[in-house]
N, C-alpha and C positions, 0 to 999 in steps of 0.2 A: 146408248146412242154415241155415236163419234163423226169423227170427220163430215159435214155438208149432213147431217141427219140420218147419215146412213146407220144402218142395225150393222153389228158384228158379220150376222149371220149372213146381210148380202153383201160383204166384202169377199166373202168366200167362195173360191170358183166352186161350186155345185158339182158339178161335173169328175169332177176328183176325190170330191167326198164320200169316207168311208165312215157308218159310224161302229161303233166298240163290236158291232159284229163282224163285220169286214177285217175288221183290225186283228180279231181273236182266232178268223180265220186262213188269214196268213201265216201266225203262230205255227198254227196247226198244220198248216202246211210242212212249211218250213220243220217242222217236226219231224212230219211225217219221213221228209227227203233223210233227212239222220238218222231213224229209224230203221229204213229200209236199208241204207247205207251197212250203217253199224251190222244189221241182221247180217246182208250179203259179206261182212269181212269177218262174224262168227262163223258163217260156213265153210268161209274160204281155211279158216284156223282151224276147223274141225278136221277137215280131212287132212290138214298134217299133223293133228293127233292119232289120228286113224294110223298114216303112215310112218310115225313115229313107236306107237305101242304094236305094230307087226313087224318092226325091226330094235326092236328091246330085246335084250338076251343071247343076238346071234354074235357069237365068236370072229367071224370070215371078219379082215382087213376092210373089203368094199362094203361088206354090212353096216363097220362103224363108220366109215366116209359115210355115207348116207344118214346114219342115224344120228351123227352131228349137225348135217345140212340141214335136216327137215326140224330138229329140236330147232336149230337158229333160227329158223324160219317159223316155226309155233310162237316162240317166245316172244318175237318184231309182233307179229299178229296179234299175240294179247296185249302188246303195247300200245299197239294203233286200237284195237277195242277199247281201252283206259282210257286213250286222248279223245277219242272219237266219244265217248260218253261224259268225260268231262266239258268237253267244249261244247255239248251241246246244251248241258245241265245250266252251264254258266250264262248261255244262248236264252235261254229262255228263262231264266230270272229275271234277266237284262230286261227282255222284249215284255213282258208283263207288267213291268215296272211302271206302264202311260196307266191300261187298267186299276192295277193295284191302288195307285194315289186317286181313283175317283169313285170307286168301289168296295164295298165290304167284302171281308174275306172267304164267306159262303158265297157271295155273287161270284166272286172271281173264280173257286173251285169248283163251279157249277160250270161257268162258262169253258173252264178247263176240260172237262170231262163228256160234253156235251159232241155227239157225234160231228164231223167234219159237213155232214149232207146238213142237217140239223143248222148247222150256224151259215150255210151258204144258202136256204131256205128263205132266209130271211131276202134274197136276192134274186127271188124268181121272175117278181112283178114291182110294179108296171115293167115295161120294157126298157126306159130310160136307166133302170133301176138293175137290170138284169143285165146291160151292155157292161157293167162295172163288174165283173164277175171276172171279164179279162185285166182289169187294174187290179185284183186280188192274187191272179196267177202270176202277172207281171210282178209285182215283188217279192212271191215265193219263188220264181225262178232266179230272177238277181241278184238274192240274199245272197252272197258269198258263203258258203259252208265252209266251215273251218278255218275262215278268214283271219286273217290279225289285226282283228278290233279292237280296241282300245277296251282295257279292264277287263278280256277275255284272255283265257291258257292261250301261251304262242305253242302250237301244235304243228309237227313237221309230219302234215297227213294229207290224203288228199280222197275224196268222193271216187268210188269205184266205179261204178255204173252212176254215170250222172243223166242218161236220156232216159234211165227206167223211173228216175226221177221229174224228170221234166214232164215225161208222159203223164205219169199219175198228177200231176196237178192238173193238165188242161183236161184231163178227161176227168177227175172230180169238179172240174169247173163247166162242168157241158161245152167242152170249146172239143176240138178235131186232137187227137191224140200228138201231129205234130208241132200241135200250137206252140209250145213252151220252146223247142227244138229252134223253130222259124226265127221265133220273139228274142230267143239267145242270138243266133246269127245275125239278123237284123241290127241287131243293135252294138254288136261288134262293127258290123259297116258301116253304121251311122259313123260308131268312134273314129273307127280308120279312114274314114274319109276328112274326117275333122281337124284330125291331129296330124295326118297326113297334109293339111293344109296348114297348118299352124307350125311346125316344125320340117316340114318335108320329112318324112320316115321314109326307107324306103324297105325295114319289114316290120311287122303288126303281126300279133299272134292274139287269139282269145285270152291269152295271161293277163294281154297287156289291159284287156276289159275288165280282168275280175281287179285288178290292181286300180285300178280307175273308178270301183265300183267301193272298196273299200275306201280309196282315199277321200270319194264323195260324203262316205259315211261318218269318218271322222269329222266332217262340216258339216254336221249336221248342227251344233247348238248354235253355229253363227246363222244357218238358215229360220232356226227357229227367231234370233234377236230381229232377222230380215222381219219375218209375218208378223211378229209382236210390234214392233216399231210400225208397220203400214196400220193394224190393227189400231192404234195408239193404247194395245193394254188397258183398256177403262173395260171392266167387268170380266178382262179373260185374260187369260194367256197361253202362250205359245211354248211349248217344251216340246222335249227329245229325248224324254225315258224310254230307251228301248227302241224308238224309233233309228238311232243312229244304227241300229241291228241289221235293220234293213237291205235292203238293195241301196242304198243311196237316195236321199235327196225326198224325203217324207219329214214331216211334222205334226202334231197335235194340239189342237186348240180346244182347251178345256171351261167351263164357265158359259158357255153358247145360250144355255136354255134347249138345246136340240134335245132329243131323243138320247136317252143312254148317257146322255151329258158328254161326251168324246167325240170328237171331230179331228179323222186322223186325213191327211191334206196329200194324196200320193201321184202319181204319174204325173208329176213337171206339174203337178197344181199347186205345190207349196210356193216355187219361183211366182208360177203367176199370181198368188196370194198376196206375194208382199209389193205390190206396186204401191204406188200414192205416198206423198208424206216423206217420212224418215224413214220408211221402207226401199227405198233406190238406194239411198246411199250405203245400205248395210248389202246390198243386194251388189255394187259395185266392187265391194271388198273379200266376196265370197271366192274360194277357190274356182280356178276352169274346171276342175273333175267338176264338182255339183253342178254348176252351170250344163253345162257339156250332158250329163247321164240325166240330168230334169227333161232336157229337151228331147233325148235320144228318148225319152221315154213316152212323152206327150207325140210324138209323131208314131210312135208305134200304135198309142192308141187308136190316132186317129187312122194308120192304115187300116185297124181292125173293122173301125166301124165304118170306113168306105169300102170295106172288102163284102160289108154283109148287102143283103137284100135292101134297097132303098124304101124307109118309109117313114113317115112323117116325122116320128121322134130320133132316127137315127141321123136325117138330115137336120135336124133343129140343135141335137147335140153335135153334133160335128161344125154344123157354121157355128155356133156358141164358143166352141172350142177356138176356132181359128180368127175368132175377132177377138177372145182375151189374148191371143198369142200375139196377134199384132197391136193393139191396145201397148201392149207391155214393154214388145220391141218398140212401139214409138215414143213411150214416154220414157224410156230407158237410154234412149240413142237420145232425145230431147234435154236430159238431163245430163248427159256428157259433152254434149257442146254449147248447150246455153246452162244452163243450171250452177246452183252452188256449188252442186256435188261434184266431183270434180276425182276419178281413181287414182290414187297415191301411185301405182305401177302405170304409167303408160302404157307397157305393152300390157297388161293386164286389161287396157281398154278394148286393145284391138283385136285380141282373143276375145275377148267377149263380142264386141261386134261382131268378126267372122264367126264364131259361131252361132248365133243369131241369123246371121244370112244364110249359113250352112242350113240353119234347121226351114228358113224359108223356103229354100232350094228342093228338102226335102220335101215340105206340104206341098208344095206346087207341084213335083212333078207325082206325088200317090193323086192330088185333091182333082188337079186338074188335066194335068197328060195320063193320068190311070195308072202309072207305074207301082207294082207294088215287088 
């Protein structure tokens, strides 16, 4: 028990929570996108062995122009396959790391291996339960691939086909094949409207999202001090093994008594996690990326679930949704002008406030003008 008698367990927005299957199936995802990747630039390297070993041997001047071109061109290619396989090896020790410290190592090998249908299964039903299905695509598509995370290879490589990737998640997610596609762009415009308000930019490129996406990531263990501090840490804690891997702006809370024992906190429900207590003021000092890509995220959900068919539990999560979001914005904005708490950066306040209005601006016009 903590804080006014409340349990751990209702401190936690509900609504965001994934447990260790959710969690194993992002992995997986995310895997999978490197996998498919890595495949697509062995074939691409194959056929300039192809066309390397059918210009071996010939004599003629433009034969060996050619057959130095496509060698230098085989040889990059089996470099970017090395990078591309190291960084993802390294990727996913990282992101295992929340499992691994709650788990035995046959549990965890199990869960490894266990089909991708198989671990999203677990997410069929009820319905409330099955809407989270797009909060598991939502941080396999945001994962940075080949990002420069912190304690991963720095790799000068980049995702070949990234929509045949994107595809494959929404559609193992039973979501519309351009779901993953939407949910990228969306969320690039969230940014560029943001930062465009915050700095006046006058160009914004998708870079400048995946660069925003990692630096959220590297805030990840002060996000987790935010949820452990509101938590007061009596019987749990808040870590970031692996979770920093992410899309940005996820934590895990271990020790619950839940199911699976893991409680991983995703789509803007980590922020809203940490209200109350010594949770504002760790939450005041956190970078604008995390802020910023918590909230881009939490409004996309909520476009999703007022995009579907209206019914009882889709409206009960969605108003759920939008009273912890105001809940949070008022006791946040409450604590920066009356409160102890008090942000070391000034301007660091008033980014945060605009974006906080920003993200109001957004719910209001998907919740209530229908804009999606």
């Amino acid at each position: 028990m903590i804080q006014g008698g409340r349990k751990l367990s209702q401190m936690l927005p509900e609504e965001f929570a994934l447990d260790l299957y959710g969690y194993a199936a992002i992995i997986r995802l995310v895997e999978k996108r490197g996998e498919m990747d890595i495949s697509l630039t062995k074939k691409r390297r194959d056929a300039e062995i192809e066309k390397e070993n059918s210009l071996r041997g010939k004599t003629d001047m433009f034969s060996g122009m050619r057959y130095n071109n496509t060698r230098g061109k085989r040889l990059k290619l089996d470099q970017e396959v090395h990078d591309k396989k190291r960084w993802l090896d390294a990727w996913l020790k990282k992101a295992w790391a929340a499992i691994d410290r709650e788990h035995s190592f046959s549990f965890v090998e199990d869960l490894k291996s266990q089909p991708l249908e198989r671990l999203l299964a677990q997410y069929d039903a009820p319905e409330e339960k099955r809407f989270k299905r797009y909060l598991i695509m939502q941080e396999a598509v945001l994962t940075p691939l080949y990002g420069r995370l912190e304690g991963l290879p720095d790799v000068k490589v980049s995702e070949i086909d990234k929509e045949a990737g994107l595809e494959f998640a929404a559609r193992i997610c039973s979501l519309p094949a351009s779901a993953g596609k939407e949910l990228l762009a969306r969320t690039n415009a969230f940014i560029k409207e943001a930062t465009n308000y915050w700095e006046r930019l006058i160009k914004y490129t998708m870079a400048g999202t995946l660069a925003l996406i990692v630096t959220a990531g590297l805030a990840a263990p002060a996000l987790a001090g935010a949820v452990g501090a509101a938590m007061g840490l009596h019987g749990a804690a808040a870590f970031t093994a692996g979770l920093a891997f992410f899309g940005g702006g996820a934590v895990a809370a271990g020790g619950l008594g839940m199911a699976g024992g893991l409680t991983v906190l995703v789509g803007g429900g980590a922020v809203l996690g940490a209200v109350g207590g010594a949770g504002l003021a760790h939450i005041l000092e956190l970078p604008k990326e995390t802020m910023l890509l918590s909230m881009a995220k939490l409004v996309n959900y909520v476009n999703y679930l007022t995009s579907l068919k209206p019914t009882i539990h889709s409206q009960t999560v969605t108003l759920s949704i939008l009273e912890q979001f105001l809940r949070f914005k008022n006791q946040l904005e409450t604590e920066m002008l009356c409160g102890s708490t008090v942000a070391k950066d000034s301007e660091r306040g008033l980014v945060l406030s605009n974006t906080l209005n920003h993200t109001f601006e957004a719910l209001y016009k998907t919740v209530v003008m229908g804009k999606r």
